[in-house]
N, C-alpha and C positions, 0 to 999 in steps of 0.2 A: 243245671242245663239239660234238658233235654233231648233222647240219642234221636238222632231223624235218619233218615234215607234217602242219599243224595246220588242221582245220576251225574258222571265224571267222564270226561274225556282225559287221557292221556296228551301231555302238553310233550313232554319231553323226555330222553332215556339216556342219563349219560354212564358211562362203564369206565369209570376212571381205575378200578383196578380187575383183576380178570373175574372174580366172583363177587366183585361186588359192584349194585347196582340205583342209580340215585333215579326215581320217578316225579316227574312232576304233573300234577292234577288239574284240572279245574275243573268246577262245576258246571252243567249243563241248565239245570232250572236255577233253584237257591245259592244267597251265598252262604259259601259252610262259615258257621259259629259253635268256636271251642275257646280253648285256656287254654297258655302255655302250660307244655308239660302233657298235655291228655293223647290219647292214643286212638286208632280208628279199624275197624274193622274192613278188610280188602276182601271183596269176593270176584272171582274170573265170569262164573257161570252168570248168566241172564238170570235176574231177579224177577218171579212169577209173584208177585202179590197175593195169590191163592195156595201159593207154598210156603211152606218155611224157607227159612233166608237160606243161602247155599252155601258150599263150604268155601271156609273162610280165613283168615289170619290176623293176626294182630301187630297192628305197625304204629311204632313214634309217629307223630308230623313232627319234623325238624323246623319247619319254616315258623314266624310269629303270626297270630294272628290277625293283624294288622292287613296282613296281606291276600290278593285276593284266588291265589294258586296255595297248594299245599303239597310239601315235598315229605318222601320218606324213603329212605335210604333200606337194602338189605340184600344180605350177604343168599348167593344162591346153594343151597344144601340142603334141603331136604325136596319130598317130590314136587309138593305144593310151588314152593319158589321156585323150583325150577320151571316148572310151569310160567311162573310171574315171565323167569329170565327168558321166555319163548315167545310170552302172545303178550307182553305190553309193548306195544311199539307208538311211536304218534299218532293220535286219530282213533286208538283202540277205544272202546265206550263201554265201563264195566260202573261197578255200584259199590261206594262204600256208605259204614254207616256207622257214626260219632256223634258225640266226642264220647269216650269213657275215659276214666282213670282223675286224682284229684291229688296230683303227685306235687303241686304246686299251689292249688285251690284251697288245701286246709288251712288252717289257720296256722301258721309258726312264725316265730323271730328272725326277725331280717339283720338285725341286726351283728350275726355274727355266720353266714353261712359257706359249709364248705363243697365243692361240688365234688365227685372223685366218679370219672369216666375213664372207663376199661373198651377201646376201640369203637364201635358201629352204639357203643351204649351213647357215648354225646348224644345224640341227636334229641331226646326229649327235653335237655340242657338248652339246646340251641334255640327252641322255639323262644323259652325262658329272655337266653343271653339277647337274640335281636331283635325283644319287643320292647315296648318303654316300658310296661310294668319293671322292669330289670332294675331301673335307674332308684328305686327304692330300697335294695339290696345296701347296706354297709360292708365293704370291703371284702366282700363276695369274692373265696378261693376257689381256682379249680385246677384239681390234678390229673391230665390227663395223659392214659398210659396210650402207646400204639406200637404194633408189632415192629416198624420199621417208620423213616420217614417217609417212605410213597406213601403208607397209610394216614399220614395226618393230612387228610381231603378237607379239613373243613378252615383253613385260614383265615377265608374271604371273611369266615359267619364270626371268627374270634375276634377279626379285627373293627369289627362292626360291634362288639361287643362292648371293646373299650371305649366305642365314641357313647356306647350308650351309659356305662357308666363307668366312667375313666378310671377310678377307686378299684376298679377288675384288676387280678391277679389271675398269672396263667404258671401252674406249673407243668412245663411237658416234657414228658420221659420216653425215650425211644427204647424199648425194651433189649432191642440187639444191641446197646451202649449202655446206657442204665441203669437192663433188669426191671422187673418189673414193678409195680407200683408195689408201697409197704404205708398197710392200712395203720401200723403201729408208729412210723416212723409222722404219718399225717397227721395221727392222734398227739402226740409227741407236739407236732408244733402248732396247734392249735385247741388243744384239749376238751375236758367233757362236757366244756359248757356253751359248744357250737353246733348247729343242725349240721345235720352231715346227709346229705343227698347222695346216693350209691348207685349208678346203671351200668349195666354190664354183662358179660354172660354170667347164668345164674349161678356157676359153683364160686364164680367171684363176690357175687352181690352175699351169698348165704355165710362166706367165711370173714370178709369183712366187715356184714351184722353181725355175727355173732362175736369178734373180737371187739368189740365197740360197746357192747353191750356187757361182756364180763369183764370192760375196763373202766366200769362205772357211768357211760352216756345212756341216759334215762330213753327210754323207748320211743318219746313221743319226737326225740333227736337225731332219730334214725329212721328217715325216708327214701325208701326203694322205690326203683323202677321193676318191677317182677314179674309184671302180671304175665309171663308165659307159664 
């Protein structure tokens, strides 16, 4: 698929928790075309066509493709987002430019996959869970971890997940009850002959590849979201 450059309005900005912030897009000319799972690139500054593209960031779309708006969620901390958390408001007119990433486009077995999201990581999951390619998934797990329950924001997208393929398993860990997820305990009950999809922040995604990988799941079973 080919990366384009799409002028975008700002549709909506909702703040359901204090640094964290859900955007939602539409396009101005094209409609955007991506895969679930791919990610897109946000720039603030005015796009000169005679320049190189400005600076920029890299974000999930959470929403399926299906649809004709594009959501992505993100946490405000460093300068950049902080930025995002200032000047996107509705009616703001900025430029991204997608799809990249093939976190779901390669080729692998559906037949036994497991999802495993550590907080604000769901969301490249979710394009996944509420579009119909999902409903080809066999008894597709996901274990997903969140600091507390105000942070599990995404209900609506899970419950929608199951209509699309009933056979969906949710496991959700509230880490101030729980603890947090145990990539060994995951391996444990679904073993090394499952794909194993991993997003999250990256000291999580890098230690539970690497236990996965010296517990004998061949590499090609071990699909990150990483690209930060």
């Amino acid at each position: 698929m080919i990366v384009k450059k799409y002028r975008s309005e700002v549709v909506s900005v909702e703040n359901p928790l204090a640094d964290i912030r859900t955007v939602t897009l539409r396009p101005l000319e094209k409609a955007y075309k991506y895969n679930p799972g791919q990610f897109l690139h946000l720039a603030l500054d005015e796009y000169d066509p005679s320049r190189p593209w400005p600076e920029s960031r890299c974000f999930s779309m959470q929403s399926s493709p299906d649809q004709d708006t594009i959501r992505i969620t993100f946490a405000a901390k460093g300068k950049f987002t902080a930025r995002m958390a200032a000047e996107l408001v509705p009616g703001k007119e900025i430029c991204v430019k997608l799809p990249y990433g093939d976190l779901f486009s390669s080729d692998h077995d559906k037949a036994k996959s497991v999802f495993v999201a550590g907080g604000t990581g769901i969301t490249p999951f979710l394009s996944l869970f509420t579009s119909a390619a999902f409903a080809a998934y066999q008894e597709p797990r996901l274990y997903f971890g969140v600091r507390n329950a105000a942070h599990n924001l995404y209900a609506a997208d899970l419950e929608k997940a199951r209509g699309v393929n009933p056979a969906f398993r949710l496991t959700l860990l509230d880490e101030e009850k729980d603890g947090r997820l145990d990539i060994l305990k995951i391996l444990g009950e679904n073993g090394p002959s499952a794909v194993y999809f991993i997003s999250g922040p990256p000291v999580m995604i890098k230690n539970f590849k690497t236990s996965l990988a010296e517990r004998g799941v061949p590499p090609e079973n071990i699909r990150t979201d990483d690209w930060e």
